[in-house]
N, C-alpha and C positions, 0 to 999 in steps of 0.2 A: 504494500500500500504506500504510493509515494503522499506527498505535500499534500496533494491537491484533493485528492481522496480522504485524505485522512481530514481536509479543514472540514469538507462537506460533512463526514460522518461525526464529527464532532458537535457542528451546525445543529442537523438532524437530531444527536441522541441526547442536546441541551432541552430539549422539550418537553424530552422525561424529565427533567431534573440531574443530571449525573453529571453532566461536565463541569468543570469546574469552569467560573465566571469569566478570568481572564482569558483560561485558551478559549473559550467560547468568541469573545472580543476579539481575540487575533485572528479566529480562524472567519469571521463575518468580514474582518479588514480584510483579510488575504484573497479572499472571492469578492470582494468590493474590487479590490483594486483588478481584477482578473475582466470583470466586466467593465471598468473602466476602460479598458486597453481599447490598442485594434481591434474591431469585430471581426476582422479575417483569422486573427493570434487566436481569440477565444471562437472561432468556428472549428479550426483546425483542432485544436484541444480537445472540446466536446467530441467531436468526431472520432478523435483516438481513444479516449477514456469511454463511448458507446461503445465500441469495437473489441477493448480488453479486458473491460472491468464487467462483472456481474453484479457489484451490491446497486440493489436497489435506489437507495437516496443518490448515487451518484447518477447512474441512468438518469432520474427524474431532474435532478439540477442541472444536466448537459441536455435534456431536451428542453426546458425553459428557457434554457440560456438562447437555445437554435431557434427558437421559436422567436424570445422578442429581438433577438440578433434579426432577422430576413425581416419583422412588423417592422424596427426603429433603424436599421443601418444597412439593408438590401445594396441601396446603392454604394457603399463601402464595401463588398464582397469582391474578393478578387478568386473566389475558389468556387465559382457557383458549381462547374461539372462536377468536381470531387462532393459539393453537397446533395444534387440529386441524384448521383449515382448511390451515397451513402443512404440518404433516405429508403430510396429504391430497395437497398440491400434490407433493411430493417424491414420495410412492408415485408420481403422475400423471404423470411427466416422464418418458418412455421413454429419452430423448435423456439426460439426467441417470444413470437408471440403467446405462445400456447401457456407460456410459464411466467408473463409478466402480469400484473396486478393491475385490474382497470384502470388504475388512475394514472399510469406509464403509457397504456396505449392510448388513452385520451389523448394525453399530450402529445406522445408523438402524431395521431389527426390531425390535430391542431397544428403542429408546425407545417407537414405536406398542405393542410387546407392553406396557410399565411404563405406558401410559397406557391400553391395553386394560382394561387389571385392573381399573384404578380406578373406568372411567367406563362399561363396557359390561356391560349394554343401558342403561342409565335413560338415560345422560346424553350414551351417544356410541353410537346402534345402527347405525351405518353402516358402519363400518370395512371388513366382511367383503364385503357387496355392491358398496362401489367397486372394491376390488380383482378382485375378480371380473369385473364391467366392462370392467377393461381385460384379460380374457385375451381371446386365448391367446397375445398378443406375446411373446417369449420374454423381453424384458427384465421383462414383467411376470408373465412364470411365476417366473422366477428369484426376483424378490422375494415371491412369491406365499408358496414353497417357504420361504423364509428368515423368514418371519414366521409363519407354522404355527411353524417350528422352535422359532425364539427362545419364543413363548408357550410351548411343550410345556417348553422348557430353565426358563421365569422364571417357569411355573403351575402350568401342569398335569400335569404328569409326579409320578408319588406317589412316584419313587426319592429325590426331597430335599427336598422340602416335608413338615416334622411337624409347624407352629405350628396353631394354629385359624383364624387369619388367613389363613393359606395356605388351608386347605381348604374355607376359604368361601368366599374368592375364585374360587377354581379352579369350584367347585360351581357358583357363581353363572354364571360366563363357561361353562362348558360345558355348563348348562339350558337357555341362552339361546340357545346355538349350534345345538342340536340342532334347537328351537323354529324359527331361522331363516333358518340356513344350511347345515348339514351335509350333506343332501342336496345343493344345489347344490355345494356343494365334492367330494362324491364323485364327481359327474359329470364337476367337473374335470379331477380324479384322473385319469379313464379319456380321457377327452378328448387332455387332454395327451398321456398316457402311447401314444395309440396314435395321435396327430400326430404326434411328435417320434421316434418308436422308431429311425427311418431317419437321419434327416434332422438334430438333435442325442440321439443317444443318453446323454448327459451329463444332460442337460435332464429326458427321463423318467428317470433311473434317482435325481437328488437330487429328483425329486415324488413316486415310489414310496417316497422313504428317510422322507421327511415323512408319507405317508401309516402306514407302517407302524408312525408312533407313537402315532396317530388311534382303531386301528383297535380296539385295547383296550376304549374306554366309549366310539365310535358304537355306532347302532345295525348288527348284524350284517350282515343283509341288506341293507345299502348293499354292501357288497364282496361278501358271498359269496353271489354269486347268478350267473343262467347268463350272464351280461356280461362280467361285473370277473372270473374267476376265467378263464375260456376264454381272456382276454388273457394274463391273469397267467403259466398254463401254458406259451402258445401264445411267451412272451417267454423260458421257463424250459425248455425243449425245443429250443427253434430254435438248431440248429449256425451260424445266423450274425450270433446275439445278442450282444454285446459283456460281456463278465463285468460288468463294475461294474451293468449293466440287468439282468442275469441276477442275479445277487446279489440285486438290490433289488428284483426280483419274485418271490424265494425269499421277500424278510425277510417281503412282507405274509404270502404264503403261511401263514410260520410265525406271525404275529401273528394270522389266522385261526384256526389250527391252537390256538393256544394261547390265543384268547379263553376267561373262562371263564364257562360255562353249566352244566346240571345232566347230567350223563350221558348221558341219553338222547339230548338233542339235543346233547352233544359227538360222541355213536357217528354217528347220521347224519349228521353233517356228515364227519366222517373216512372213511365209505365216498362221500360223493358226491366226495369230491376226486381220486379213482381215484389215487394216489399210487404207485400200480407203475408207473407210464409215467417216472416218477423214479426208479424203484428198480430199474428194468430194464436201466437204459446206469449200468454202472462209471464211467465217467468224469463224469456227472452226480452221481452220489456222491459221488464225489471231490471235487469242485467245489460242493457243499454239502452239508457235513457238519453244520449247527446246525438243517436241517430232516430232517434223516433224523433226526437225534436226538429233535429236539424234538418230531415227527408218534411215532416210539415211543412217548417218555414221556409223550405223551397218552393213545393207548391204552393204557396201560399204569394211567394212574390211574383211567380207564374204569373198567377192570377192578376197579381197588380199590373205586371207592365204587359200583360196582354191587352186588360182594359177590358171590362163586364160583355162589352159587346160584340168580341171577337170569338171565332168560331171556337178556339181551341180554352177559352175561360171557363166554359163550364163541366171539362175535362179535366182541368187543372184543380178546378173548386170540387171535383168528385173525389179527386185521390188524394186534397185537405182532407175533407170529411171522413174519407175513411180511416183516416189516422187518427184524427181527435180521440173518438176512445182511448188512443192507446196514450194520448200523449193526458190524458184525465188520470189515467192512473197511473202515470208516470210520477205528478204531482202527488199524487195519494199515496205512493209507495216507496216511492225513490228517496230515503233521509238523506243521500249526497249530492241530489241536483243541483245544481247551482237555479234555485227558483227566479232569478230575476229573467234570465234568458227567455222561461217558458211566459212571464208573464206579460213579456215584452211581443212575444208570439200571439196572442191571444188577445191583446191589446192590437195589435196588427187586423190578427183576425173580425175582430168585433168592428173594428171602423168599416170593414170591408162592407158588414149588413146593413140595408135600408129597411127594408122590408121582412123580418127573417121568416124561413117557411116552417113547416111544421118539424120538419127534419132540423132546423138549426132552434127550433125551442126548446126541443131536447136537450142539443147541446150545451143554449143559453142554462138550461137548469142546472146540468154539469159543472159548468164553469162557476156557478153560484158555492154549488156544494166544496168546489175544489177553494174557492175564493175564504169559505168558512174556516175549511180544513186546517188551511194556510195562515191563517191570522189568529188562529187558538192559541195561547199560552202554552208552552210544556208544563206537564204538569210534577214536573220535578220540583220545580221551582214555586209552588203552590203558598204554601209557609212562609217563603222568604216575600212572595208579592201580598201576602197580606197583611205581615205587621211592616214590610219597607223598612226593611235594611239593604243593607251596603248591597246584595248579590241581587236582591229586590230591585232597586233602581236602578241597577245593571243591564238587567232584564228588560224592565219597563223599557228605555232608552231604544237599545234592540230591537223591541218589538215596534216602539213607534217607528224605525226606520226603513222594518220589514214591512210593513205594511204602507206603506208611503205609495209605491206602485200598484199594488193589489185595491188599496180604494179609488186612486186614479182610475183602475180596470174598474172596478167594482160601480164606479159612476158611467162608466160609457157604457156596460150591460144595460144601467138603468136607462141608459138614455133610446135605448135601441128596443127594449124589451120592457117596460115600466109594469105594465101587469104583470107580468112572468116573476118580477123582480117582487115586488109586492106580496102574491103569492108565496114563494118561498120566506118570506121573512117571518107572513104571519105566521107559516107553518113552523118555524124556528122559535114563535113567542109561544105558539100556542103550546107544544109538543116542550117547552121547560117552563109553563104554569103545570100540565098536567101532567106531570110524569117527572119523577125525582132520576132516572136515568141518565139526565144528563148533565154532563161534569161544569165544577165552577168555570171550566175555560172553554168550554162550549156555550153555556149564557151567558158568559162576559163579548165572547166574538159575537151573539148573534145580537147583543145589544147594540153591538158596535158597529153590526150594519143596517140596524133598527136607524141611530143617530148621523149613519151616513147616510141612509135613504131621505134623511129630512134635506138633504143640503140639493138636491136633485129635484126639488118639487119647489112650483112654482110659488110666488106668496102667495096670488089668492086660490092656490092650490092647496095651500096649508092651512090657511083659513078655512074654505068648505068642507074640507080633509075628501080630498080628490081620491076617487079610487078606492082603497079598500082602509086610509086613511079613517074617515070617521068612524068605523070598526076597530082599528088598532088602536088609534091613540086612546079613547078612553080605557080599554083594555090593559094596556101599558099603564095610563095611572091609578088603577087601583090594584096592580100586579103585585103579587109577593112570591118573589121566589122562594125556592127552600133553598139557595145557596144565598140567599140574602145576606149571610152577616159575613159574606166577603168581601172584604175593599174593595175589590175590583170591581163586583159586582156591582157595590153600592155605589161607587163613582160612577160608572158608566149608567148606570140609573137615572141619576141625577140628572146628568150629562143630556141623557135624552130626553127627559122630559124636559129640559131648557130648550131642546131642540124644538119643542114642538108648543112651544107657550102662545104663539100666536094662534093657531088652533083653540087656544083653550080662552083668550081674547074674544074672541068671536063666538064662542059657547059658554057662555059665562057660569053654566050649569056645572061647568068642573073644576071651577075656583076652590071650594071644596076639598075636591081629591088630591090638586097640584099644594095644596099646604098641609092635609094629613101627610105626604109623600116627604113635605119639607121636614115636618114636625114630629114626625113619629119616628119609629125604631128603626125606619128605612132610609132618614136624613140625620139630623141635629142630634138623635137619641141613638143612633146606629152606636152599637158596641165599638169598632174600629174606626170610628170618622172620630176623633176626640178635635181634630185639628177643625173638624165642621163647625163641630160644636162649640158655641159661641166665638165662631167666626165672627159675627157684626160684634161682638163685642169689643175681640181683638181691635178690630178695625177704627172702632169708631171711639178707643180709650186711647191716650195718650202715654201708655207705658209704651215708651221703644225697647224696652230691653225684654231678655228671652224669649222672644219669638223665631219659629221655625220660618226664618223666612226662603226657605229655598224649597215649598210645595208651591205646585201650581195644580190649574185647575180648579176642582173642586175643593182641594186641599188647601188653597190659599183665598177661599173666598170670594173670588173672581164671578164665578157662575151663579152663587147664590143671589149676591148682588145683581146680575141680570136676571134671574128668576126673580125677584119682589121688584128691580124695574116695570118687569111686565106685568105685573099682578097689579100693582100701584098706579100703573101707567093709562088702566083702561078710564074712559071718560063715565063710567057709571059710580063712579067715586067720586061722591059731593068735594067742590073745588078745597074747600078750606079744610078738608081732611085728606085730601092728597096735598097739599102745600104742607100740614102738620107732617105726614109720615114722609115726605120729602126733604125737606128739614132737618127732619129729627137725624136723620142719614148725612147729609152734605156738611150739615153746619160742623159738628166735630171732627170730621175728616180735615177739614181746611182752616178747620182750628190747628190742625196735626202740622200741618202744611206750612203754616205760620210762624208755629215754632222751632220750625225746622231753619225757616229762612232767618229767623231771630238768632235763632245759636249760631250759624253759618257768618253772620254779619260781625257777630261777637268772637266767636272762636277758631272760626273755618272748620271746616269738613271734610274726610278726604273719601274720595270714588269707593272705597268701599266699603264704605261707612253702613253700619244696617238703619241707620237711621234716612239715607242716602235708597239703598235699598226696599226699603221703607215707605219712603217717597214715590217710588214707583210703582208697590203694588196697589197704593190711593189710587194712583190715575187711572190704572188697569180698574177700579171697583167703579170710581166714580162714571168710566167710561162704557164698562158694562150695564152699570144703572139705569144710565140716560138712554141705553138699548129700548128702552120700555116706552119711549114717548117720541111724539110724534111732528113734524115742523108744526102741523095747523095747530097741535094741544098748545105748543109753549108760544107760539108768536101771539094767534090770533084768540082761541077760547080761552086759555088761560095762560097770564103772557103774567102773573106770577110765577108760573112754573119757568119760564124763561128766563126770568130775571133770576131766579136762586144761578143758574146754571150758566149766567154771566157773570155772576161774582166768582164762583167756584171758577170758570176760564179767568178772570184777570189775575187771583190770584196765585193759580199754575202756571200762567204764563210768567210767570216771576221765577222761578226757576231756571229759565234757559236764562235770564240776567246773572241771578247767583250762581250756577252751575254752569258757566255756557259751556265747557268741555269735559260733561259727563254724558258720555253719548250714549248707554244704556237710558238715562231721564229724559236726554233730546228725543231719541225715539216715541218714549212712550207719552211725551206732551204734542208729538208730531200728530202723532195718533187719535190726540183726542181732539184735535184742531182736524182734523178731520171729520170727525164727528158733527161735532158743534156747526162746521160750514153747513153740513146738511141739517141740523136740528134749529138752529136758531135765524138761519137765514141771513137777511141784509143786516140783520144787528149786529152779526159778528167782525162785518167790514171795517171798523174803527181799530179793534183791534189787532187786525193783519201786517200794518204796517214794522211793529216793535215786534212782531211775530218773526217774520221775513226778515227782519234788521238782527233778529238773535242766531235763526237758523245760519244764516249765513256765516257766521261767526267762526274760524279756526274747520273749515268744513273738508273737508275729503270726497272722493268721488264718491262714494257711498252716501255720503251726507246728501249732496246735489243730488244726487237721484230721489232721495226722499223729500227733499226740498221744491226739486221740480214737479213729482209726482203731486202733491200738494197746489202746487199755483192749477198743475193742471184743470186739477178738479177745484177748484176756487174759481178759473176762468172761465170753464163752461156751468157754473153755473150763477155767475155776474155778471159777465161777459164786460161791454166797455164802463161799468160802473169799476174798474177795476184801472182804467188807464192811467191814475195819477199816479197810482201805487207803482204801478209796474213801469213808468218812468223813472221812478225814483229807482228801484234797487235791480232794471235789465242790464245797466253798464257794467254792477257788480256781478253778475251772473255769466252775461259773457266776460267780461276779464277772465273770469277760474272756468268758465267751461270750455269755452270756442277755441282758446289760447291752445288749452288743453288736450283736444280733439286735433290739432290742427298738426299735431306731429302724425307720422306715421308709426303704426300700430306693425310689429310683428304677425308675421303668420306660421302653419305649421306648428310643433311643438311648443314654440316661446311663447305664442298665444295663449296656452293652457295653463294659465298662472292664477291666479286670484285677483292678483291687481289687474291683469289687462281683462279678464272675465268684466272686473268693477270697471273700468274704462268701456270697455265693449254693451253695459248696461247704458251708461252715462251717457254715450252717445247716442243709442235708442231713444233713450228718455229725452235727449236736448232736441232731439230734430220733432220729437212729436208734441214740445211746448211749442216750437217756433211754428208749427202747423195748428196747434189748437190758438193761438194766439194772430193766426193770420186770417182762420176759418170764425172766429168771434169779432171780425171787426175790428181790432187794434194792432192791423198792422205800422200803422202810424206811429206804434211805439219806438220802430226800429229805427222810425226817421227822425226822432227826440235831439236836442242838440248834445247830450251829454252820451248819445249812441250813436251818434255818428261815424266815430270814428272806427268801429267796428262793424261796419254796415258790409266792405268791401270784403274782410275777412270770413264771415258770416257766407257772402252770395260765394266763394271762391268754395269756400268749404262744402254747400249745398249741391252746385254743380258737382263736384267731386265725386261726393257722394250720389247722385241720380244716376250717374253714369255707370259709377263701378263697385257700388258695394255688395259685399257678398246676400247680404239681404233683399231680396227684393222687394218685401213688402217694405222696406226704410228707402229701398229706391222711391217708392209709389208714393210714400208721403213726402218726399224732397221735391217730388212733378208736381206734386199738387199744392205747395207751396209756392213752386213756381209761376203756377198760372193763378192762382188768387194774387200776387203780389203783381202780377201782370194785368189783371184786373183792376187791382187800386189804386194802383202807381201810374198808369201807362192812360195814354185817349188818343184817339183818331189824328186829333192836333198834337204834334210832335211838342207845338210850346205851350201845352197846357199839360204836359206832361209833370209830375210830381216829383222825380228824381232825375234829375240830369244826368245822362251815361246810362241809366238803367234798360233802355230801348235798345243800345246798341251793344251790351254787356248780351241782352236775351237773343238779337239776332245772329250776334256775331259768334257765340259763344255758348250758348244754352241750346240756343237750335240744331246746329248742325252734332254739337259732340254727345249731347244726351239725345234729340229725336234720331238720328240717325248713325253715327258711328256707335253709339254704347248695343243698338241692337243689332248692328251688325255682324257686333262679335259673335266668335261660335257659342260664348257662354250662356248667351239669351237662348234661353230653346223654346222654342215652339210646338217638338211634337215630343218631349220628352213624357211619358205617362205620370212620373212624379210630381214634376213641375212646373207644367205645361199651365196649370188652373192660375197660380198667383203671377208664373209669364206673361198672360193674355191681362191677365188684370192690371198688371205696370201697359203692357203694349197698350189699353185701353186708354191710360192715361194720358199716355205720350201722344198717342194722334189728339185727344182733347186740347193738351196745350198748344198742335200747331194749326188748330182751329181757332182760337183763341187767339195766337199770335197773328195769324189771318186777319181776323176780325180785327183786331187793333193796328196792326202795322201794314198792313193790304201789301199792296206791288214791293214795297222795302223789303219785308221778309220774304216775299216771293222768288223776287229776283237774288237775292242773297243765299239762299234755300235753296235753290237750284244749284247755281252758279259756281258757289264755293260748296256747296256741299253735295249733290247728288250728279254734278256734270264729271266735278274732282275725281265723285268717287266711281269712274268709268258710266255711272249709268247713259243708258242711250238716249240720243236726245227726242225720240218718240215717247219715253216712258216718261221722260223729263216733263212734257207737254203733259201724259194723261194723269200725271201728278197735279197740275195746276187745277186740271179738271174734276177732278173725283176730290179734291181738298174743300171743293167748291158745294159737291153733292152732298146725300146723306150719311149719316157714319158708317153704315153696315156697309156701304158700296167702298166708302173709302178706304175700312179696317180690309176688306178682300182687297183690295189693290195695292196698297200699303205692303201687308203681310206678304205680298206676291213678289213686289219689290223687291223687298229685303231678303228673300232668300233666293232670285237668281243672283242681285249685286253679290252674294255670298259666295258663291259659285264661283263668281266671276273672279273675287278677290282672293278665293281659299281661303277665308278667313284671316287673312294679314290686315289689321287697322292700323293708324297712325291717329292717336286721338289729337286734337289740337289744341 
């Protein structure tokens, strides 16, 4: 064992603990400095030390070494033949490979893969045919297997390669491959796979796991043809197939199933795979659940980009449906599915019905029960969720997340299916009123789709209780379960009866029921609700200290407080006894509120102060209160009630002054100024000003978006009683927003950040104030002398965006802001025009780069099945606004429209002419000729633009 061996082995056996410190330290120096060197000295090395040496750690640290020698100093090599003829010899060595330990022959894939890249085909086109060679040795299948792998892991696989280097590379090695060897390798494939099936079953099932990463960009008909797929089945059926082969002749299966091609030939390939002979044995199912899903959500996209009215759609939608069963009890039985995939399928599926027939009611019922199944608690954890502890609200957490998609689904069932959906619910209330059968987490889910059915029903559908509605809900309020005195149970109780209080508004007969429910042993007296219990008292006493303030929900009072809103809130309650129980509720709160600001003035406060904390679950009560009443009760019938609930707003608006950078409180005073817009009406307008002066304060992109979200809904419903204000604080707004926006935004990976997520909102949000404030009549704000200067940055930003954002639907509000402002701004008379340059900004610049080059591009599609609907809906636009620029600028835009823009852009000067004319005519003659337009100049151009 010379130096070099011995530093390695040293290295190595410090791990156990045995070496001593210092040679450990020289022997890391001595292979520091070894890799420091030439990379041709340390190639040459390694290569002699693979060649004589057997111990293991030495092997491994001379293939690391070759490995990031060719990734980091390739072009440094001056021995490349001596390295691939070395390599070469190592694939070659049976006896070598048969006896080294996976994680040896890993790496040496790894280096042939890092030297693949580089050199193949020009400089190294052999690689693929020596290996080949030596099949079907199993030691030289194994590495066979492991260097497909490692390439697919260090190339060719598109899930982590985004540079350009990557995808040339990749491009290049896999043109080559197809060119030379892929067919021989897929015969491998089959070779092996139906050698070894018996004999090492291990063997086939890591060259099927290989193959199935292949199978993506080979060409198809290497695999799925009457050979490779009759194996594949024949290994995927056989009761005495070993799972891990069976598994790995699913995966090609599904990497078949899910190559992607154009419809047509996805549908025929999905019927020749006969896939009922899988879907027929349950326990096949069971046992792979990623191809039952994955073969649906094929057909199922089939079906989309065929489009309902194509011959081969309901061909496609026959061999969905006959899957569904199996993919129902995939969800019912599979506890390792990754359930978001299926529910994201099924969500797919369900947009697809308008009408569903009796055959998809079925299923609709399915999907119900699956939906129940899905959102039931474990009942391991039964104990911990009902006193709430640590593993308790671990759980809870979890399960709000898991079911986050599943009520998503669970609302678009109801929207498609409302009867069907009804039905099973009551059947859910009725069948745990009678029958102790079933479990606390079986009536806590079906409560919990009792309370999402209410959010799916219209108000004055809750009101007359629509459906099978005026039968439930009273049902529901005088229900006692036998699993009643479980938290969960009892919360979500609650929970739903607040759902449905408007109901109980308009049937004043179950005022009654809804306050035994509050007051008895199933609310305020419940064994485990302690936190319930004297909830308003908590509230409305002025001890800040030892309170649990980290319940929400029912647990912190929140919903109670909405439930006596609505109860307090109806008009058959004599004025001066709902001002007394209104009162009696507000006035100690914001006494609370008061003192809060007192201390704060006196002492300061810091963010996470519970008194801070505190402060916020007020607003959150006071805000659910005011749930209960109505604009007409508090302006016009009784404009007492209005007034409590203008004191209680001026003096929470006091808070963003004392707190203005506690953005948990900013939030939840955003919130109630939300409210109040809609409850109190023009009264509230006095105080928007000092509202908008705090919000603005030390604001982040996240702040503006809930800032503007706010003006928004303040504008449409004041509209220009709003213009002094919005003079005053638009120059602040744009300074932090437009500025803001005006950089360009990453795409690809760096996009997927949080901040540029929060940026990418913010700009949603600022283009659809600038539309809701041009669509209200106060576009005139923009032209204020303290916005002017930002007038130019704004329209440059606008155009930008109409042209080329990845949104279309934020295209369509940029055009339509375009042509209302074209509207306001612009007249027939060029000198009674309102903004100077703004006529020849929209002909010169608006016109040609957004009506016609932005749809020129190929990205605009027109017949695309996905997004062909909100396409045509922008395209709609765009001919509106050069109908409108017509109407205003006549011959100017005509001639300038033409001239630089459609003569420029090759079109013929016949088409030029029937453009003048059909601009002239009705819309439907001009959107066909228009639409016609655009896609020979397409042709003509190959899609090459030069925007201007």
């Amino acid at each position: 064992m010379d130096d070099f061996e011995r530093a390695i082995v040293v290295i190595y056996e410090s791990t156990g603990g045995s070496a001593e410190s210092n040679l450990f330290l020289q022997a890391i120096e001595f292979c520091d400095r070894l890799k420091a060197g030439p990379p041709s000295t340390l190639l040459r090395l390694c290569l002699e030390h693979l060649h004589r040496c057997n111990l293991v750690p030495v092997q491994f640290w001379c293939l690391q070494s070759l490995h990031d020698v060719i990734r980091l100093s390739y072009s440094s090599l001056d021995d490349l033949p001596l390295l691939r003829a070395s390599l070469l010899s190592f694939l070659s060595d049976l006896s070598f490979l048969a006896s080294s330990p996976p994680f040896l022959k890993n790496k040496l894939a790894q280096a042939l893969a890092a030297l693949i890249r580089l050199e193949y085909p020009s400089l190294w086109p052999s690689p693929f045919l020596h290996i080949l060679s030596l099949l079907p040795s199993p030691a030289a299948v194994d590495m066979f297997s492991r260097l497909l792998t490692a390439l697919d892991d260090d190339l060719i696989s598109q899930d982590y390669h985004l540079s350009s280097d990557d995808v040339a590379a990749a491009t290049r090695v896999k043109d080559a491959m197809r060119l030379q060897c892929i067919p021989q390798i897929a015969r491998a494939w089959f070779d092996i796979a139906s050698l070894y099936r018996s004999s090492d079953p291990g063997l086939a099932a890591s060259t099927l796991d290989t193959m199935r990463r292949y199978v993506v960009w080979i060409d198809i008909g290497l695999v799925a043809n009457d050979v490779f797929l009759p194996l594949l089945f024949d290994l995927i059926l056989s009761h005495i197939t070993p799972e891990p082969l069976r598994a790995a002749s699913a995966g090609c299966v599904l990497a078949v199933v899910s190559k992607r091609m154009d419809p047509h030939s996805k549908l025929n390939l999905l019927r020749s795979l006969q896939l009922y002979r899988v879907l027929a044995e349950s326990e096949l199912v069971q046992k792979l659940p990623a191809l039952v899903i994955g073969y649906a959500s094929e057909a199922l996209d089939c079906y989309k980009r065929l489009g309902s009215e194509n011959e081969g759609s309901s061909s496609a939608m026959e061999i969905l449906e006959d899957a569904l069963p199996s993919v129902f009890y995939v969800m019912q039985n599979c506890e390792e599915l990754d359930a978001g995939n299926v529910v994201e399928f099924l969500s797919d599926y369900i947009s697809t019905i308008e009408m569903p027939s009796q055959k998809q009611m079925v299923y609709v019922g399915r999907m119900l029960e699956v939906i129940h199944g899905q959102i039931c608690y474990d009942p391991t954890f039964r104990e911990n969720l009902d006193v709430r502890d640590k593993i308790g609200k671990e759980q809870e957490d979890q399960m709000a997340e898991h079911r986050k998609d599943l009520f998503v689904l669970f609302r678009s069932v109801c929207r498609v299916a409302p009867d069907v959906t009804q039905l099973f619910v009551r059947s859910l209330i009725t069948r745990a009123l009678s029958s102790s059968d079933m479990s606390v987490e079986e009536v806590e889910a079906a409560l919990a789709l009792f309370y999402r059915l209410g959010e799916t029903v219209s108000e004055d559908g809750m009101k007359t209780g629509s459906g099978l509605l005026r039968e439930m809900v009273p049902c529901l309020l005088s229900a006692k379960f036998s699993c009643h005195s479980h938290r969960l149970v009892a919360l979500v109780y609650l929970e739903t009866i607040t759902r449905y209080l408007k109901f109980v508004q308009e049937n004043l007969q179950y005022i009654p029921n809804v306050l035994a429910a509050f007051l008895d042993e199933r609310g305020v007296h419940h064994p485990n609700l302690n936190s319930l219990q004297g909830a308003i008292v908590q509230y409305t006493s002025s001890d800040w200290t030892s309170k649990d303030l980290k319940c929400t929900g029912f647990e912190d009072g929140s919903h109670a407080f909405e439930a006596i809103g609505m109860l307090i809130g109806v008009e058959e309650i004599p004025p001066e006894k709902q001002s007394e129980y209104l009162a009696a509720l507000l006035k100690p709160l914001c006494q609370q509120v008061e003192m809060l600001l007192m201390d704060a003035k006196v002492h300061g406060i810091e963010e996470c102060s519970p008194k801070v904390m505190r402060a916020q679950q007020i607003i959150v009560a006071v805000n659910a209160l005011s749930k209960g009443f109505s604009e007409r009760t508090v302006t016009a019938s009784r404009p007492a009630i209005g007034l409590m609930f203008r004191q209680t707003l001026d003096i929470l608006l006091q808070l963003l002054v004392t707190f203005p950078n506690i953005k948990p409180l900013r939030n939840k005073v955003t919130s109630y100024l939300h409210r109040m817009v809609e409850l109190l009406g023009t009264v509230v307008l006095p105080y928007l000003p000092m509202a908008f002066k705090q919000l603005l304060v030390d604001s982040e992109p996240k702040d503006m978006v809930d800032l503007l979200v706010l003006l928004n809904q303040v504008i449409c419903k004041f509209g220009t009683s709003l213009e002094s204000i919005l003079e005053e604080i638009f120059p602040t707004i744009a300074s932090r927003v437009f500025l803001t926006l005006s950089r360009e935004f990453p795409s690809g990976h760096a996009s997927n950040t949080e901040e540029m997520r929060e940026l990418q909102e913010l700009q949603k949000i600022s283009f659809a104030f600038i539309h809701v404030m041009v669509t209200h009549e106060l576009s005139s704000v923009l032209l204020a002398q303290n916005s002017r200067g930002y007038l130019d940055g704004i329209m440059q930003l606008l155009l930008l965006t109409s042209c080329s954002h990845t949104d279309v639907l934020v295209r369509k509000i940029c055009v339509q802001i375009f042509v209302k402002l074209i509207k306001d701004w612009c007249s027939k008379d060029i000198d009674e025009d309102r903004v100077p340059g703004f006529r020849s900004f929209i002909i010169e610049k608006f016109a040609s780069n957004c009506c016609l080059y932005s749809v020129l591009d190929k990205s605009f599609e027109f017949r695309d099945a996905n997004t062909v609907g909100v396409s045509l809906i922008l395209f709609g636009e765009i001919l509106s606004a050069q109908k409108v620029m017509y109407d205003k600028f006549g011959d100017d835009f005509i001639v300038y429209f033409v001239s630089k823009g459609l003569l420029a852009g090759h079109c013929p000067q016949d088409s030029a002419e029937q453009y003048y004319q059909h601009l002239q005519g009705n819309d439907k003659s001009f959107k066909s000729f228009y639409q016609s337009l655009i896609e020979n100049l397409r042709q003509q151009q190959n899609g090459r633009l030069i925007f201007r």
